[in-house]
N, C-alpha and C positions, 0 to 999 in steps of 0.2 A: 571497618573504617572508623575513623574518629570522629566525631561528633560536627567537628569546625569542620572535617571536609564534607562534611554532608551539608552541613548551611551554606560554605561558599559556592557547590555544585547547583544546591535548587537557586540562591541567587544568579547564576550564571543562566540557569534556566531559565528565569525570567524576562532574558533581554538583557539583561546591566552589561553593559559596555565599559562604562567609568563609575567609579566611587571616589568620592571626596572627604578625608578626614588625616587627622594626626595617628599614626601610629601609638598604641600605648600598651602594657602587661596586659588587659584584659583584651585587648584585641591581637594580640602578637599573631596566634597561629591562623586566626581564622584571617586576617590581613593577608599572611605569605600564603595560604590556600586560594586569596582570593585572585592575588597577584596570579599565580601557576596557573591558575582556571583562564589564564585569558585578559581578567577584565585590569584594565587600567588605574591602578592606584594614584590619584592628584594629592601629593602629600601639600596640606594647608600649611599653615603656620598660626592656625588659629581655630578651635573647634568651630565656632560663631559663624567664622567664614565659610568651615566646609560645609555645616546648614546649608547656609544661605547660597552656596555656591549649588549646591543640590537642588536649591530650591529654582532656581533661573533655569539649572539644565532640563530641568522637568517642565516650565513654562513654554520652553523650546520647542523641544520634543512632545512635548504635548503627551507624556507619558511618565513613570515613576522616578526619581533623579535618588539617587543614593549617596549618605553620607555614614561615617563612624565616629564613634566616641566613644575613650577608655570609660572604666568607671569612676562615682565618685566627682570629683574634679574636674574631668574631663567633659562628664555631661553637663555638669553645669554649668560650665564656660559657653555650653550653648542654646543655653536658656533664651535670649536672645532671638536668635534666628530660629529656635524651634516656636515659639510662641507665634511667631512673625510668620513662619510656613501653614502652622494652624491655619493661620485667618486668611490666605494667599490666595486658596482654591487650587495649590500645585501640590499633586500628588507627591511626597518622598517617605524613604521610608530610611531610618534612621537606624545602625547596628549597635546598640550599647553594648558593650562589656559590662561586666560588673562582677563584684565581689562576689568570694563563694560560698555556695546556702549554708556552708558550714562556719561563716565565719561571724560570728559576736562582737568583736572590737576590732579597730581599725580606725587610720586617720583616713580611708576614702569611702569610708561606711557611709550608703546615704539609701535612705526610702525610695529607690529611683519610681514605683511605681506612683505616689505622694507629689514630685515632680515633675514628672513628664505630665501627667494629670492638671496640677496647675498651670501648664504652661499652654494647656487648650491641646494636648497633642492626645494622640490615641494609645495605649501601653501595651501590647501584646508580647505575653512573654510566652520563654524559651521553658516548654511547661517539662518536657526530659528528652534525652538523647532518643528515644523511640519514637517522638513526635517533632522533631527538626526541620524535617522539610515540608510537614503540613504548617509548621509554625510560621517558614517563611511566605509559605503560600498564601495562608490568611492574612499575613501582614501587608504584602503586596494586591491581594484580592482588596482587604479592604482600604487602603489608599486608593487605587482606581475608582472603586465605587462612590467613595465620598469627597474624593478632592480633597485630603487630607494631609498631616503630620503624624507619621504613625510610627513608634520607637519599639524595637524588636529586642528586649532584654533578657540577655546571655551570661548567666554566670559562669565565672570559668572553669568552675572544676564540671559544668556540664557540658563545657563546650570541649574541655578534656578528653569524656569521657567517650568509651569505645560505645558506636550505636548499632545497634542489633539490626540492621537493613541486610538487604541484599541490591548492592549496586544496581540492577535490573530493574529494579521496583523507584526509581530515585526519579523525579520528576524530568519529560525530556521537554517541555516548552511552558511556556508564559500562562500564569493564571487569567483566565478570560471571563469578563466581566462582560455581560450582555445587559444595555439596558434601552429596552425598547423603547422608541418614543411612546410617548400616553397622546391617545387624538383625545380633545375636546369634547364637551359637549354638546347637541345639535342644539340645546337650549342656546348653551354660551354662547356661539357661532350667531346664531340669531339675533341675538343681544346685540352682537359686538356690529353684525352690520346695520340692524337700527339705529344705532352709535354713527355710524360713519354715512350712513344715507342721509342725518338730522346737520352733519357737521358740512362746515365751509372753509375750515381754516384749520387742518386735520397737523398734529407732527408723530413719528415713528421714534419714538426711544428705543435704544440697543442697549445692555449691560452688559456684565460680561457671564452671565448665564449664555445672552444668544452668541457668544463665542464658542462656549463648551457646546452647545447645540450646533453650530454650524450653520446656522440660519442668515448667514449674510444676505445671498442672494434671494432668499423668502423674503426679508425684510426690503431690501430696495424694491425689487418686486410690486411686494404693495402700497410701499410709498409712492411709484409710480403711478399706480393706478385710481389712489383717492388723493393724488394732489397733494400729500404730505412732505413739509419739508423734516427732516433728519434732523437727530441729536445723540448724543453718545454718553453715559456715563463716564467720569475719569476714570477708571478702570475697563474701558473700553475703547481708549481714546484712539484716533485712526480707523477703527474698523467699520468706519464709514465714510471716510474721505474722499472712494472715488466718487458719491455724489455730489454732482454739481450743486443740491441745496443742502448740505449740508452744512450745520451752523455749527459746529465743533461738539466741545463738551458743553452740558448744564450745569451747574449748580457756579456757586462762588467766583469761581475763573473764568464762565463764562466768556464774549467779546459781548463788548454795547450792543450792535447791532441785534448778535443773536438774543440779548435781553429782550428787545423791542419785537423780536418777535416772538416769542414765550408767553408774551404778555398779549399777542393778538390773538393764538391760538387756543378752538373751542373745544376739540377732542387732544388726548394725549395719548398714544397708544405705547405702553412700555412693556418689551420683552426680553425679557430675563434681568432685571434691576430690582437690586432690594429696596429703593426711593426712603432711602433714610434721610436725615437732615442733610445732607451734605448734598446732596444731589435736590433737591423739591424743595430746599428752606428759604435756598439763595442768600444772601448781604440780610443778613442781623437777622429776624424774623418773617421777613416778606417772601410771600410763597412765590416760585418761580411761574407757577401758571397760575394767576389770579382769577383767570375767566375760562379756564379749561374743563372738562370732565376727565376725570384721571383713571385709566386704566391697568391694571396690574397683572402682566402675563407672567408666569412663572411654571416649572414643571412641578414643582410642590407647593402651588399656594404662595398666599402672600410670605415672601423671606425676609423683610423688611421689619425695622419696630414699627409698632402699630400707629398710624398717624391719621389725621385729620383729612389728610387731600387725598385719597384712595377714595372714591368711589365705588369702584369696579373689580373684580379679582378674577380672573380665567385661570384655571389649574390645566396645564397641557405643555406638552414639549412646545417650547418658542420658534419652531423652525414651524413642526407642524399646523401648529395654529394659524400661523401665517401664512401655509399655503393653500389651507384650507377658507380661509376665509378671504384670499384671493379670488379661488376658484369660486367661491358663492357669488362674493361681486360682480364677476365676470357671466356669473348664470341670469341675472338680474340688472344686467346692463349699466351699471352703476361706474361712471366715471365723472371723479371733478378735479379742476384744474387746480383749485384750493390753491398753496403757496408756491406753487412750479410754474410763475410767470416773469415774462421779461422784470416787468417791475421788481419785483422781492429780491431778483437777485441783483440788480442795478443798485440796490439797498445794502446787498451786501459785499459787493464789490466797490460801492462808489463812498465808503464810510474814509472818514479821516483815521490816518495811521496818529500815535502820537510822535511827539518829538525825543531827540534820541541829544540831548546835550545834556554835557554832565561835565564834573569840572577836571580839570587839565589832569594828565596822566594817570586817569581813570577809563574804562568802556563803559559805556552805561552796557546793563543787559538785558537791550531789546535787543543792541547792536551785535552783541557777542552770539544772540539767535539766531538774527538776522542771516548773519557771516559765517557761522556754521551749517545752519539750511542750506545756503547756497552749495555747498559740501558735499551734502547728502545725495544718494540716490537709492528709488525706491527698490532697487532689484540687488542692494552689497546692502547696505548700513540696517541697523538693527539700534533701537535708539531705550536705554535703560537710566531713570530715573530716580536718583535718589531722593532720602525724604529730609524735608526740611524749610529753609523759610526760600532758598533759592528756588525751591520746583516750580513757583508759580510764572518762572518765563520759559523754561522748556513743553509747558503744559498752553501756555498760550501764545507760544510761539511758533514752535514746531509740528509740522505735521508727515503723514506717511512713511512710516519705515518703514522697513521690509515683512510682509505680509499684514502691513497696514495695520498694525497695533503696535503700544508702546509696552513694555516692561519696568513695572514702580516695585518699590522697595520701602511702602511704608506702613504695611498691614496695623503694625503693632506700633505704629506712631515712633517709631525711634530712627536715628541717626544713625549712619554708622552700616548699612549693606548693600548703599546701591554697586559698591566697588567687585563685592564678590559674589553678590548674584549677576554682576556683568563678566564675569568671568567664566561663570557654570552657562552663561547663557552661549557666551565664545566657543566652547568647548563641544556644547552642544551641536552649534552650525558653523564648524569650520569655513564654510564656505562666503560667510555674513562678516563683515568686519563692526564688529557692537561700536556703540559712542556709550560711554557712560558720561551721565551731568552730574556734579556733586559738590555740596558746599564744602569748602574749608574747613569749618567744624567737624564735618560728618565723617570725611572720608580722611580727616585723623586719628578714626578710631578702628581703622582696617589699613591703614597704608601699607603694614607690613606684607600685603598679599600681593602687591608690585613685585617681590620677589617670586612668587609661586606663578603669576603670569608668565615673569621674565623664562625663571628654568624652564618653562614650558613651553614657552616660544609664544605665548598667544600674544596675535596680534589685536590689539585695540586701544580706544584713542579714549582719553579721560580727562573731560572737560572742567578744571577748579572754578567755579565760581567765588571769587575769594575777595572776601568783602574786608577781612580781617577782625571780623566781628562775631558773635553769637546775634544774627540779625533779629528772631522774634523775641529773643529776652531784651533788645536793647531797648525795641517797640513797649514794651511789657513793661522794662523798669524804667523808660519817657514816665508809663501812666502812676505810677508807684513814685515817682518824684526821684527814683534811684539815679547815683551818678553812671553815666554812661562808660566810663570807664574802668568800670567791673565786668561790662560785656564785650570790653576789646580783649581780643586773646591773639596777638599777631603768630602766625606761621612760619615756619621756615620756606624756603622758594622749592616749590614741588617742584621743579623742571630739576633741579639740583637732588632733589629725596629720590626719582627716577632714576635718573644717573645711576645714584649709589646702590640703586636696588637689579640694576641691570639694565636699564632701559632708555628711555630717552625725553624730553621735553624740551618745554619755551617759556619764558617770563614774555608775559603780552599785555601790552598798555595800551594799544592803539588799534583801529582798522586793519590797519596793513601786516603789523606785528599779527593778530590773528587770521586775517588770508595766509599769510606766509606759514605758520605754526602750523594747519590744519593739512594745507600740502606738503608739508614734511610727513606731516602723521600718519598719510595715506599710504605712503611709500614704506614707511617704521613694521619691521618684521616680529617688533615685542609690543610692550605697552610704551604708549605715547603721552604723555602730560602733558596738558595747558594749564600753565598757573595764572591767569583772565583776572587780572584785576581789576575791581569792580566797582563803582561807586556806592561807598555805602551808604550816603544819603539817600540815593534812589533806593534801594531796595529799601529801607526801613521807610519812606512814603508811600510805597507798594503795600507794605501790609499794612496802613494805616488805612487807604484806598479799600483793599480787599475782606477784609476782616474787622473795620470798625465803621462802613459805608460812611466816610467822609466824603470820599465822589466817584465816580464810575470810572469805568479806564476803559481805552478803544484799544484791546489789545489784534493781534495778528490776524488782520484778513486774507482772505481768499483772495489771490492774486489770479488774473488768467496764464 
């Protein structure tokens, strides 16, 4: 056998269903192997894309998402989305091509180990045709284990070459990754309910560690039990919804209301959150629990930078801890009603929504929230976020997608992948119809993946937030005394760039224009465009509000 059928057989082994990338010289044969083995080749139109497209299907699936990349060139066009997979917590595992060990000069000569390295990913190379399919196996072993970006590089005259196996001996199933929960300590445990017998006003943080643990129903559980109301990391957001006290996200975006109660609360119990600034700092410097004790559950210890409000640190699986230290509770008779009373939630039900005026043939967008919420439902729609100065109203507006989490696209602080990790995330749950949110700016540096939706039929509906502006530099160069009109960048009409790409949209200015747009969208058997045009006054007072604490904002309450 030759070398490339031996990698696309053990990838095939592994589960890979679909792969996402460009075709190129250094991936030709193991590509068409990969194709004949079964698995679904998603030809992109953009290496970055098929990343990031990798990266959502693996968020999905809650398993390894596969993309390729020629060499040279090719990889580095997806520098981008590999950096951004690093920091993500979704396991992919990335096929470079590359140049051959024999080769010295060349215009796609590149370090790829140098590379993939800086870009925070893991580099596991293709070490000869006699170790191929342990190759792939370690590559995909260790993306499971770590929640990683792991880039599997293939020279081609090794992937050429004839491999000395015997087909018999070729891997027949998936690398398995066993990792036990770790129980606590009976000290820790101790601690922790000393902690919670001393407290009256207890809350339960979630991150998205107790997602990888599965510890949902541990955690409501014990918020039940000591009277805790609920909060969620933004990279957790939903996956505490169905509690009735739950106060959304902490940090920045918070709602008023949930500030006021952050601020009453004496214990903080958080599991699986790394409590960096952005979560624990809140508006400029002011710590989000000024009167709390702060606790830090993790399965490795504090993961977080080292900061000032941690107290506390319990090393143990986040599921188990929690139900371990239920059970203690419950041995010890230990019940307080703490923030789970008529009152607190009358508190957070009965807050003033703000107002939604904005000036004439614009939406303001709370409204375009609003009116797309009404849309949703928690059992189809699947809701992905892109990064930028628009996120802060699908993040405080919307809640519950489907399986009660959101999917973001901004690990690595850039613009430009909520569009094609909503596609790998499409792909992944045929059965979900995704919503992607995305500014203007952002999602015109991927529009051309409208086409690679279209030939593929996927259906999903892609919300522009379209200010026609670069909204936090306009903010930024307000403060720098810059003219405002180096940050207007106007757009063509996405409902139009849709069209051309195969698909369909709407130019929406008003309420009704958006009702109407969205019910088209739902019925649309490809991608669907809303070009929401938006006022861009409000949003650039938004991040003056959110980012330079000039006033608070009552954003998206809990409706009954």
């Amino acid at each position: 056998m030759k070398t490339y059928e031996v990698l696309a057989h053990a990838f095939r082994a592994e589960g890979v269903e679909h792969a996402f990338g460009i075709i190129g010289d250094a991936t030709l044969q193991w590509y068409a192997a990969m194709a004949g083995s079964g698995v679904q080749m998603i030809d992109t139109r953009q290496e970055t894309s098929a990343v990031a497209m990798a990266e959502g299907y693996a968020q999905v699936r809650r398993d390894v998402g596969v993309a390729s990349v020629t060499s040279g060139p090719g990889l580095a066009q997806a520098a981008l989305a590999l950096a951004n997979a690093a920091r993500a917590g979704a396991p992919t595992v990335i096929f470079a091509g590359d140049s051959p060990t024999t080769a010295i000069e060349g215009p796609q000569l590149l370090d790829q180990r140098r590379f993939v390295e800086a870009c925070g990913a893991v580099f596991v190379a293709l070490r000869s045709p006699a170790t191929a399919a342990d190759d792939v196996r370690r590559a995909f072993a260790i993306a499971r284990a770590r929640r990683t970006a792991v880039v599997l590089n293939a020279p081609m005259d090794l992937q050429a070459a004839e491999c000395p196996v015997d087909p018999d001996d070729l891997p027949k199933g998936p690398t398995v990754v066993d990792v036990l929960p770790s129980a606590p300590s009976v000290a820790a445990i101790e601690e922790l309910l000393r902690l919670v017998e001393q407290s009256r006003r207890p809350i339960v943080l979630a991150g998205r560690g107790a997602i990888f643990a599965g510890a949902q129903r541990a955690l409501l559980g014990l918020a039940e039990r000591i009277g805790a109301a609920t909060t969620t990391t933004l990279l957790a957001k939903g996956y505490l919804d169905d509690d009735p006290f739950c106060l959304g996200v902490v940090g920045p975006l918070a709602s008023a209301p949930a500030d006021e109660l952050f601020a009453e609360a004496d214990l903080v119990l958080a599991f699986g959150a790394s409590l960096d600034r952005f979560t624990i700092a809140g508006r400029g410097s002011t710590p989000v629990f000024p009167n709390a004790t702060l606790v830090a559950i993790n399965h490795d210890g504090p993961n977080g930078s080292p900061n000032a409000y941690v107290h506390h640190a319990v090393v143990g699986d986040v599921g188990c801890v929690a139900e371990v230290l239920t059970a203690r509770i419950e041995d010890v008779g230990f019940r307080n009603e703490g923030f789970r009373t008529e009152e607190y939630q009358a508190r957070l039900l009965g807050a003033a929504r703000p107002g939604t005026e904005c000036a004439p043939g614009f939406l303001h967008p709370a409204r375009v929230m609003e009116i797309l919420e009404g849309h949703l439902s928690r059992d189809r729609h699947r809701v992905v976020v892109g990064s930028g100065h628009f996120w802060s109203w699908p993040i405080m507006y919307l809640r519950q997608p489907v399986d009660g989490r959101f999917l973001f696209a901004h690990y690595f602080g850039s613009i430009g992948l909520g569009l094609p990790v909503g596609i790998g995330a499409a792909i992944a749950d045929p059965s979900s119809r995704v919503v992607v949110v995305e500014g203007d700016g952002s999602i015109m540096e991927t529009i051309q993946e409208l086409d690679t939706a279209s030939r593929y039929g996927i259906a999903l509906t892609v919300v522009v937030m379209n200010d026609q502006q670069l909204g936090a530099e306009r903010f930024k160069g307000e403060l720098l005394r810059l003219d405002p009109k180096l940050m207007h960048v106007p757009t063509p009409r996405f409902d139009d760039v849709a069209r051309a790409f195969g698909g369909d949209g709407a130019l929406v200015t008003d309420d009704q224009g958006m009702d109407a747009a969205l019910t088209r969208a739902a019925a649309a058997e490809g991608p669907f465009v809303l070009d929401a045009r938006i006022d861009p006054e409000i949003v650039c007072d938004m991040y003056r509000k959110l980012h330079y604490g000039m006033a608070n904002v009552a954003p998206h309450q809990r409706l009954p």
